[in-house]
C-alpha positions, 0 to 999 in steps of 0.5 A: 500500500503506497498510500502509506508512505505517502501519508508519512510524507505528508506527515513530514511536509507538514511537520517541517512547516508546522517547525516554523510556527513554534507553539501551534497546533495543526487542525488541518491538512488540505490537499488536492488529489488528482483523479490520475494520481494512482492514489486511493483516497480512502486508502491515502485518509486511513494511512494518514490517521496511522502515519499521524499518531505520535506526531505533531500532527496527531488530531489534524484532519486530512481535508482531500479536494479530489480534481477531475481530469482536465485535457487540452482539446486540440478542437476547443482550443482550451482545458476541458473536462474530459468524459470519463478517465476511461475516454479521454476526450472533450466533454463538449466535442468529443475530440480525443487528447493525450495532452492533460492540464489537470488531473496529476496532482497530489500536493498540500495546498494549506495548512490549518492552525492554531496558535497558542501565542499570547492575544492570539483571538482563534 
């Protein structure tokens, strides 16, 4: 199961960052999951409940945005939705493309917190 050690990279990521706010707490992590990933998001939000206990992030949610696969359409001209991961091609045209713009990711794109420093209002 991959999503293990991705979820233990995630843990890292966020732990590094987490270093440069001495004192706060993370509640969440909020990540984009692309549908080509190769990764199962229910595979990836229990490793992360795993990867996260005895860590500065034990208690933090993993929040998972899932991005649908985006092609260039050679027809349109612009990023369309395709018409399903198995048929890639343009949901408006029905024309074929390789060439995709969204779809891959798999990155953390925020970090929750709260800080414990004095007059803090959160």
């Amino acid at each position: 199961m991959h999503e293990l050690s991705i979820a233990l990279g995630i843990v890292d990521l966020a732990t590094e960052e987490m270093q440069r706010h001495p004192g706060a707490r993370a509640r969440a992590v909020h990540l984009q999951l692309g549908a080509l990933s190769g990764v199962v998001k229910d595979a990836l939000l229990s490793a992360y409940e795993l990867a996260c206990e005895e860590s500065p992030l034990e208690g933090a949610r993993l929040v998972i945005e899932e991005v649908p696969v985006e092609i260039l359409c050679p027809r349109c001209g612009k990023s369309q939705p395709v018409m399903d991961i198995q048929n890639m091609r343009c949901r408006i045209c029905h024309t074929a493309s390789a060439e995709v713009v969204k779809g891959r990711e798999l990155e953390i794109v925020a970090i929750e917190i709260d800080s414990n420093s004095p007059g803090d209002t959160n």
